[in-house]
DRENDO-1510 file (C-alpha; in Angstrom, 1 decimal, always signed):
<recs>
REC; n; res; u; v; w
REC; 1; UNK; +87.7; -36.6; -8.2 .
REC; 2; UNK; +90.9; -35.1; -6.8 .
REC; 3; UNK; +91.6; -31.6; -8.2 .
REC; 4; UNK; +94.9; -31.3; -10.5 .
REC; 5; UNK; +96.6; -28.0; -9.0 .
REC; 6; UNK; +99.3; -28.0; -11.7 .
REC; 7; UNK; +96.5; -28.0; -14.7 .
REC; 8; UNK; +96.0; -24.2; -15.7 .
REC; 9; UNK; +92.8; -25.3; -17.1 .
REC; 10; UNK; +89.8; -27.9; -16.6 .
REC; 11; UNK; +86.6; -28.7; -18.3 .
REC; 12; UNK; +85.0; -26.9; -15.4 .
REC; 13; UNK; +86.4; -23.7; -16.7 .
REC; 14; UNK; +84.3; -23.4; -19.5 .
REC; 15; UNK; +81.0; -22.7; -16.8 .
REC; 16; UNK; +79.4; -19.4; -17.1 .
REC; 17; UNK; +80.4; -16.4; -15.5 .
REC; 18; UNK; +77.4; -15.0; -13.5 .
REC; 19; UNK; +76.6; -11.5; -13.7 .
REC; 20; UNK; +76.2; -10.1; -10.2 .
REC; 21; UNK; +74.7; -7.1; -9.2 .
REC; 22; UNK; +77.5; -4.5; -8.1 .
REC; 23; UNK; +76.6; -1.2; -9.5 .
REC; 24; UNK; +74.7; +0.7; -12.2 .
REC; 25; UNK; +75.7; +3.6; -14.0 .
REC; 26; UNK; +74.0; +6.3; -16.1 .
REC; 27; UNK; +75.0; +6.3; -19.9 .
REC; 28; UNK; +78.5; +3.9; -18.8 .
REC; 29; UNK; +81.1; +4.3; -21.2 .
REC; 30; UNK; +81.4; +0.8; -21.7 .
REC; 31; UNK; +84.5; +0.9; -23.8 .
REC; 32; UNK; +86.4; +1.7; -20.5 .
REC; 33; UNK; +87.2; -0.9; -18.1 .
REC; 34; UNK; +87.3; -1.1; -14.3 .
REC; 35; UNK; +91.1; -2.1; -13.8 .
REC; 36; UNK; +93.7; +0.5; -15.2 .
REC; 37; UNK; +96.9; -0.7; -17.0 .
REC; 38; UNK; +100.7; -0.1; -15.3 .
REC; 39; UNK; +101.0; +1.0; -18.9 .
REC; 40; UNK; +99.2; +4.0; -19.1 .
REC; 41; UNK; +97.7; +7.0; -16.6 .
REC; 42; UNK; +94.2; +6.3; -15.2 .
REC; 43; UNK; +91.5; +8.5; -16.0 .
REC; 44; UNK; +90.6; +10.7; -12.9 .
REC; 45; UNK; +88.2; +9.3; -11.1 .
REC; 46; UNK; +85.9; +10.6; -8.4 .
REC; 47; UNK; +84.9; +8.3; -6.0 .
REC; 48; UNK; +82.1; +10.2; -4.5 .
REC; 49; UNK; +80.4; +9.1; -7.3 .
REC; 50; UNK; +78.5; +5.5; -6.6 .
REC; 51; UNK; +80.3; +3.7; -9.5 .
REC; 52; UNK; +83.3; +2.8; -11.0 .
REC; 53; UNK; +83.1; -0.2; -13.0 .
REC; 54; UNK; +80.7; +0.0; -16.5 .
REC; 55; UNK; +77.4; -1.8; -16.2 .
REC; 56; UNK; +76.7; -4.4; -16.6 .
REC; 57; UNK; +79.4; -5.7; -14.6 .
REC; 58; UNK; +80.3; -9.4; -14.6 .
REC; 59; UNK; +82.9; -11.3; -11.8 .
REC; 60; UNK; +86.2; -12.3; -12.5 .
REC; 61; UNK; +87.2; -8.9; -12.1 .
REC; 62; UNK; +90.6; -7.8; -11.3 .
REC; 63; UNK; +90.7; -3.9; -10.1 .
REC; 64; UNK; +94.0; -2.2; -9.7 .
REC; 65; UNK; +94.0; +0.7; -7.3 .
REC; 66; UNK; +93.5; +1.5; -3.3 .
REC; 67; UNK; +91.1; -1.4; -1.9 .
REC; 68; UNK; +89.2; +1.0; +0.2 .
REC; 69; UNK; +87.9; +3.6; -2.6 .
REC; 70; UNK; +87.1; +0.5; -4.8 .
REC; 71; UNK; +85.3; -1.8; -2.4 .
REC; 72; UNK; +82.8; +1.2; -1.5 .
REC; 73; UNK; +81.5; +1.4; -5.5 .
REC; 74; UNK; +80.5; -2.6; -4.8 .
REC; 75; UNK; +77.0; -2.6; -4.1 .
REC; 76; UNK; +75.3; -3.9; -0.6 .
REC; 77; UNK; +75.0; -7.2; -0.3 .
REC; 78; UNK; +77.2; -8.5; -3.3 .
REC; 79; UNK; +79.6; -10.9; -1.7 .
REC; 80; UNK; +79.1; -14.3; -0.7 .
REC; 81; UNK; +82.6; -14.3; +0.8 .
REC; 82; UNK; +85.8; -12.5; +1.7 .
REC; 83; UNK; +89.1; -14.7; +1.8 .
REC; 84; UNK; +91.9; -12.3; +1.9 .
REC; 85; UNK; +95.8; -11.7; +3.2 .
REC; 86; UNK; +96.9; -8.7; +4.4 .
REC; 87; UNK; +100.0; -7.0; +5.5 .
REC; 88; UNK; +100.8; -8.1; +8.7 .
REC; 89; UNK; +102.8; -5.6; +9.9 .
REC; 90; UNK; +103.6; -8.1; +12.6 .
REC; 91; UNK; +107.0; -7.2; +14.2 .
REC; 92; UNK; +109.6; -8.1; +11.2 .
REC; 93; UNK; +109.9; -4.2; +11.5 .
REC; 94; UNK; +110.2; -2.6; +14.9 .
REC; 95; UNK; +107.7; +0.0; +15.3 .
REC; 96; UNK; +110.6; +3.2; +15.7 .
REC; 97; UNK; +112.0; +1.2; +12.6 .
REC; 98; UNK; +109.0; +1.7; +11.0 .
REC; 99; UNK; +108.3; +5.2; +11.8 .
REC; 100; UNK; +112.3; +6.4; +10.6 .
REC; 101; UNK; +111.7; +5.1; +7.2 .
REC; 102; UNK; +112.7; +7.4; +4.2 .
REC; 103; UNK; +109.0; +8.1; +3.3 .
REC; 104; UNK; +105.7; +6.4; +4.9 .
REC; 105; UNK; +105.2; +2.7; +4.7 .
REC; 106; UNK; +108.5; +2.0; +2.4 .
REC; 107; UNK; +111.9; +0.5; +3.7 .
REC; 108; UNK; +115.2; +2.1; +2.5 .
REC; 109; UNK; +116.0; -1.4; +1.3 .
REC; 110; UNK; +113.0; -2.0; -0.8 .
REC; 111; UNK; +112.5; +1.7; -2.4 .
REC; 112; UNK; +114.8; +0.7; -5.5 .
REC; 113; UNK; +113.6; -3.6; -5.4 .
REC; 114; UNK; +110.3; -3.6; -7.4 .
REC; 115; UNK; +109.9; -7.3; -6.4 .
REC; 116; UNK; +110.2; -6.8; -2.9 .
REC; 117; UNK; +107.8; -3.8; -2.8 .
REC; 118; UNK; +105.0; -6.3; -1.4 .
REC; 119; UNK; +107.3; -5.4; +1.4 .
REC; 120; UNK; +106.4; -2.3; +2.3 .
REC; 121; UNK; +103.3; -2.9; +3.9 .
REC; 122; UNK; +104.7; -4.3; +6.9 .
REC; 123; UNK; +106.1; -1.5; +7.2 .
REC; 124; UNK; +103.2; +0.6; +8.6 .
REC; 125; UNK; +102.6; +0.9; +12.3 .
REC; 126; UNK; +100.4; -1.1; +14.0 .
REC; 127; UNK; +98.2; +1.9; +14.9 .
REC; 128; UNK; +98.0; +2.4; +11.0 .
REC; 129; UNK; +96.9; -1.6; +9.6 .
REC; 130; UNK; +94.4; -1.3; +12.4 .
REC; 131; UNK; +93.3; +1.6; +11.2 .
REC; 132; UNK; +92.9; -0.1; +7.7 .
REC; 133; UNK; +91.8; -3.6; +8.9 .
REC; 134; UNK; +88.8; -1.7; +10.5 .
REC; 135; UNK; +87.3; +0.7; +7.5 .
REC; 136; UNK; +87.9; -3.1; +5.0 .
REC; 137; UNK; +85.8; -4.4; +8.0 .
REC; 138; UNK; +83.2; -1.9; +8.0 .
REC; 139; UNK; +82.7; -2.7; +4.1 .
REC; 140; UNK; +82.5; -6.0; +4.7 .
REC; 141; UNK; +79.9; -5.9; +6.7 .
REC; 142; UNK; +77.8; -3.6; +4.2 .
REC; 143; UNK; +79.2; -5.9; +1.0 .
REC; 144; UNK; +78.5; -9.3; +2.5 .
REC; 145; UNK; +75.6; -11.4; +2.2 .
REC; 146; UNK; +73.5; -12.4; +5.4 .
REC; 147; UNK; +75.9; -15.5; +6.4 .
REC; 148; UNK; +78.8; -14.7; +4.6 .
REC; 149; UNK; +82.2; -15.2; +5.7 .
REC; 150; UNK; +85.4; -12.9; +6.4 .
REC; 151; UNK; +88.6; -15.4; +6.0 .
REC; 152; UNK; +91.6; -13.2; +6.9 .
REC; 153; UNK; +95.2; -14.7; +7.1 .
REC; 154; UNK; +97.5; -13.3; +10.0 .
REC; 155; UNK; +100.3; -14.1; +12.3 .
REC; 156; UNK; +100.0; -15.0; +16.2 .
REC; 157; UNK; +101.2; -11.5; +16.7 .
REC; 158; UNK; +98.7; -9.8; +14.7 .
REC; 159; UNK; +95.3; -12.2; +16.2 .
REC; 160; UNK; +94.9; -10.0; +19.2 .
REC; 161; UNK; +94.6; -6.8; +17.2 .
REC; 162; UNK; +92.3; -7.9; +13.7 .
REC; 163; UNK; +89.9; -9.8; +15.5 .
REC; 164; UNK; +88.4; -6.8; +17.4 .
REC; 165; UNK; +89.1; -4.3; +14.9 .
REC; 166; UNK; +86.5; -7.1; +12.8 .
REC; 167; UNK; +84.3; -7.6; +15.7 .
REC; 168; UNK; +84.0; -3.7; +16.3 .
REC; 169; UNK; +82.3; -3.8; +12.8 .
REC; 170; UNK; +79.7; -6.1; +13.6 .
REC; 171; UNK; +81.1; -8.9; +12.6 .
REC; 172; UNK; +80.7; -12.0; +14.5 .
REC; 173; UNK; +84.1; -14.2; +15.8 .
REC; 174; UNK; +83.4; -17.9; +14.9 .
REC; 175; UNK; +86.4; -19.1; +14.8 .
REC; 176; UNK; +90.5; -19.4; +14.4 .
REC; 177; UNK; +91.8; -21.6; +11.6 .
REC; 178; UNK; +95.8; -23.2; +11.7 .
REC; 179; UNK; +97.2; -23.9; +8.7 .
REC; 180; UNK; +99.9; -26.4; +9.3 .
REC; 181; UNK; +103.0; -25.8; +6.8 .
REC; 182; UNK; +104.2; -29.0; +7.1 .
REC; 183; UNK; +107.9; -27.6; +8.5 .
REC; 184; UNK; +109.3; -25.1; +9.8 .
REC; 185; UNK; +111.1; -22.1; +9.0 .
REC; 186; UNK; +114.3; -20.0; +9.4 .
REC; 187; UNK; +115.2; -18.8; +13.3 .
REC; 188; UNK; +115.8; -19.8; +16.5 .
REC; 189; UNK; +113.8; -20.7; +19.6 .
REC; 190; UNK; +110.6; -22.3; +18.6 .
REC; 191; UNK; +110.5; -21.8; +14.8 .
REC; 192; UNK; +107.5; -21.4; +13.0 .
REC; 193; UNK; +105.7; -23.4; +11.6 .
REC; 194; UNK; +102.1; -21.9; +10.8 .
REC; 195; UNK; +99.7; -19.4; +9.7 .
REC; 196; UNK; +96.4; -18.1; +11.1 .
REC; 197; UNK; +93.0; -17.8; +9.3 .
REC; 198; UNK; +90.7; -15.8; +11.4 .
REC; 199; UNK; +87.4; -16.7; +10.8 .
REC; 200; UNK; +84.4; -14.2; +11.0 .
REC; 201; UNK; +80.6; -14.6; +9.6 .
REC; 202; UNK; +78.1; -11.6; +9.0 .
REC; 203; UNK; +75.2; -13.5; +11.3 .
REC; 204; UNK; +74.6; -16.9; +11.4 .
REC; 205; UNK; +77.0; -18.2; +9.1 .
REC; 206; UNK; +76.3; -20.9; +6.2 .
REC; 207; UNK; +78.6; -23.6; +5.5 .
REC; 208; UNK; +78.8; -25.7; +2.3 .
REC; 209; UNK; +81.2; -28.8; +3.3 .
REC; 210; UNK; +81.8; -31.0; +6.9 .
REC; 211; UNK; +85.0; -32.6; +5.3 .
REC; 212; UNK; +87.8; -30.2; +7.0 .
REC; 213; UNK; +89.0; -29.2; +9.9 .
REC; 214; UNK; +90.4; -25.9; +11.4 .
REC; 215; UNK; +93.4; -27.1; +10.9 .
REC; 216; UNK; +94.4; -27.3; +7.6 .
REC; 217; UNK; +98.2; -29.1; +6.1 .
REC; 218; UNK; +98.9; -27.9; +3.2 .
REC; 219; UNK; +103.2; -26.8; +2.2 .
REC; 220; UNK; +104.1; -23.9; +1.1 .
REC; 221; UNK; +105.1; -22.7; -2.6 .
REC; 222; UNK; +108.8; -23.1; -2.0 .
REC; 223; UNK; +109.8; -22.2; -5.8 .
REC; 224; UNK; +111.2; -19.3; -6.6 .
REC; 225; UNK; +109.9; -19.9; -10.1 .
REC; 226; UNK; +106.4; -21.0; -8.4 .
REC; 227; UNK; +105.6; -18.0; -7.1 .
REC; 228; UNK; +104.9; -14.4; -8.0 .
REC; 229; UNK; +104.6; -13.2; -5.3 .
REC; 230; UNK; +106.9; -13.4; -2.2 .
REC; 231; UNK; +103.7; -14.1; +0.4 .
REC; 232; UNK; +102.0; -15.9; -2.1 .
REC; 233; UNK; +99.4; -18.9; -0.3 .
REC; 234; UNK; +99.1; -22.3; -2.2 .
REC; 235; UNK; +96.2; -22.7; -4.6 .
REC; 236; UNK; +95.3; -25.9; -2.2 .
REC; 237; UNK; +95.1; -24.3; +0.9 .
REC; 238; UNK; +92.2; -21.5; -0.7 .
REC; 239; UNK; +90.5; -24.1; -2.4 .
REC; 240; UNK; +89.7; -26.2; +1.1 .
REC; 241; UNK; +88.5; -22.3; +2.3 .
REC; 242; UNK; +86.3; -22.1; -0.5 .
REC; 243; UNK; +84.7; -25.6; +0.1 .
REC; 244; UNK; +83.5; -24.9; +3.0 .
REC; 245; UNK; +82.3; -21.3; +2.7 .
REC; 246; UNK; +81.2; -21.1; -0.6 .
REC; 247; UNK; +79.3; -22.9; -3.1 .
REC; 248; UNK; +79.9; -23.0; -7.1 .
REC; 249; UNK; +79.0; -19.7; -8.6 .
REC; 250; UNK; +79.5; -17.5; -5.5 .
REC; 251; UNK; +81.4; -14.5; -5.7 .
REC; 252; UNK; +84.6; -14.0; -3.7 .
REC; 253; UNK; +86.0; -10.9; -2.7 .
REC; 254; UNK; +90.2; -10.5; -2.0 .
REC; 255; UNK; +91.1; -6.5; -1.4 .
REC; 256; UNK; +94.5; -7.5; -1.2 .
REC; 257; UNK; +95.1; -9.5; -4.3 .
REC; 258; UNK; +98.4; -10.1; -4.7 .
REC; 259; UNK; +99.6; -12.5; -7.0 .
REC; 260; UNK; +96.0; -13.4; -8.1 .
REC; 261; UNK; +96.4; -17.3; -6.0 .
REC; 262; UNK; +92.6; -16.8; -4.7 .
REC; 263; UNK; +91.2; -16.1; -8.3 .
REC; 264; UNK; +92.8; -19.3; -9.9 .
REC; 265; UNK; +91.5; -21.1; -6.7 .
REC; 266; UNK; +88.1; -19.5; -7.8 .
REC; 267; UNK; +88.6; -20.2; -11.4 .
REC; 268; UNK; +89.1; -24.1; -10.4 .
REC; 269; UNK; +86.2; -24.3; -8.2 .
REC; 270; UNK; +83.8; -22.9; -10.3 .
REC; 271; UNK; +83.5; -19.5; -8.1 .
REC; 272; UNK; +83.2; -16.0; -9.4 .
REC; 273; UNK; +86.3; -13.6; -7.5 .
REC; 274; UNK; +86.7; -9.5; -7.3 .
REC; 275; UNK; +90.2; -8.7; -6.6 .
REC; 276; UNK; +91.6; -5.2; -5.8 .
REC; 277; UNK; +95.2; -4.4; -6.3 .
REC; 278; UNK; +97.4; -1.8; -5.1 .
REC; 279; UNK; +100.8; -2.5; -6.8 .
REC; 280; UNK; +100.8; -2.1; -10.5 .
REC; 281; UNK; +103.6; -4.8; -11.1 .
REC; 282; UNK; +101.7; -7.6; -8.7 .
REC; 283; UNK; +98.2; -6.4; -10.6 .
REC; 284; UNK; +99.9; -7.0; -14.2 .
REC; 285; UNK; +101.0; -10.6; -13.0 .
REC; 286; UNK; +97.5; -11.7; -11.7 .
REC; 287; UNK; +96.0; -10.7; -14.8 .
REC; 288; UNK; +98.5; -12.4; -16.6 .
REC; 289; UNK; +98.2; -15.3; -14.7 .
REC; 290; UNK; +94.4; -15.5; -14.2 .
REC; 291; UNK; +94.4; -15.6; -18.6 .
REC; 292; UNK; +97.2; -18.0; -18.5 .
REC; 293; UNK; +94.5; -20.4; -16.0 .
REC; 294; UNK; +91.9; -19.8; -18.3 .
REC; 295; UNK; +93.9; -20.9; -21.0 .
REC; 296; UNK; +92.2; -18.8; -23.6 .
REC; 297; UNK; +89.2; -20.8; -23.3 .
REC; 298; UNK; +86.8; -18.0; -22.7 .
REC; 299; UNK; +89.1; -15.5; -24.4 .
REC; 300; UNK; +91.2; -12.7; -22.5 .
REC; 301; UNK; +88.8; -11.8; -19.3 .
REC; 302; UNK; +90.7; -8.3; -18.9 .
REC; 303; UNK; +91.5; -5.9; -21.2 .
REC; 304; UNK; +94.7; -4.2; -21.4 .
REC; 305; UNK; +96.1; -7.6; -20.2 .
</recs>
């Protein structure tokens, strides 16, 4: 039966939520939750300790905060895949542009735009989301089941620099995905007209579908109104991801959340999601819009939402 990506809600949705194994904490204050509010101060936290989360701690779970400290409280072994988008820092900034900006990683244009602050992680250098790209990949490969696979979107300029910062990891390169937009964009020359999914598996990687190739059509979300975020990826184009790397109840990992697309692709195919982040406005939207998908059907999944 063909899936109905404008419904924010399905019978499906009323499926358990697993509990997976991430951590364990002595005496957890369980009236504290993972995620922090953009409405109030976090509580310090100290992430040498080997937890974050209370216990027992159950996917969806939206975490706002740097994706690096909060992927290392998820226990070994947790993730049965990692579909994520991250800045591209692909030459819409030129790297001495990058390097005179007012402070590190923000644009003089965006400091005062809160909805262009996605922005600001293109501008980093290239040294720097390399940098990054590597320690996510390192976690990876500890978080990750045997067979699980690393979906990460790019551009063609960024291909030759996150696969081997991925390989380097121990990751293993199987294979590069195009999503087809359907039309091109604004420029000149030969305008673009696609996106990149590199694909990488910890070991011999399992596959749950047959029916797609590696390249995908799917449009973009044009909208203005559609879209929370300005690099949001259609629901459509995750869910054909999640077909053929994950089964129903997996759990999906996105450290680079965004605008919450990958968990309402989870939440429609029956798959359990952790997403970190960074931005307190973008985090506030996904939780609102995660609920919103829900419909209230198991009640509000986040506190402080």
């Amino acid at each position: 039966m063909a899936m109905d990506w404008n419904s924010d809600s399905s019978a499906d949705n009323k499926s358990k939520i697993e509990k997976i194994k991430i951590m364990k904490i002595e005496n957890a204050d369980k009236s504290s939750f993972a995620g922090t509010t953009v409405d109030s101060e976090p509580n310090p936290i100290d992430f040498r300790q080997p937890a974050y989360c209370q216990t027992p701690c159950y996917a969806p779970l939206i975490l706002q905060g740097d994706c690096l400290q909060h992927i290392q409280t998820l226990a070994d072994e947790s993730i049965d895949a990692v579909i994520t988008d991250p800045p591209y820092s692909s030459g819409a900034v030129l790297e001495a542009q990058k390097q005179s900006a007012g402070r590190q990683g923000i644009r003089d244009n965006v400091k005062q735009n809160q909805r262009f602050a996605w922005f600001s992680g293109n501008n980093m250098t290239t040294m720097g989301i390399n940098h990054l790209i590597r320690n996510l990949g390192v976690e990876f490969e500890r978080v990750c089941k045997p067979g699980a696979s690393v979906l990460v979107f790019c551009d063609w300029r960024m291909v030759i620099n996150f696969v081997p910062a991925l390989e380097s990891c121990g990751l293993i390169y199987r294979n590069l995905i195009v999503w087809d937009k359907g039309s091109f964009g604004m420029g000149t020359g030969f305008r673009n007209q696609h996106e990149l999914i590199i694909h990488l598996t910890k070991g011999s990687a399992e596959y749950y579908s047959a029916s797609f190739a590696n390249v995908l059509k799917c449009g973009r979300t044009y909208q203005k109104k559609e879209r929370i975020h300005p690099t949001e990826k259609p629901v459509k184009i995750l869910h054909d991801l999640l077909q053929v790397v994950t089964k129903e109840g997996d759990t999906v990992l996105d450290p680079f959340f965004g605008s919450g697309s990958l968990g309402e692709a989870c939440i429609k195919s029956n798959r359990n999601f952790i997403g970190i982040e960074k931005n307190g406005l973008y985090y506030k939207n996904a939780v609102e819009r995660i609920n919103t998908v829900t419909n209230n059907e198991q009640g509000s999944l986040f506190n402080g939402a």
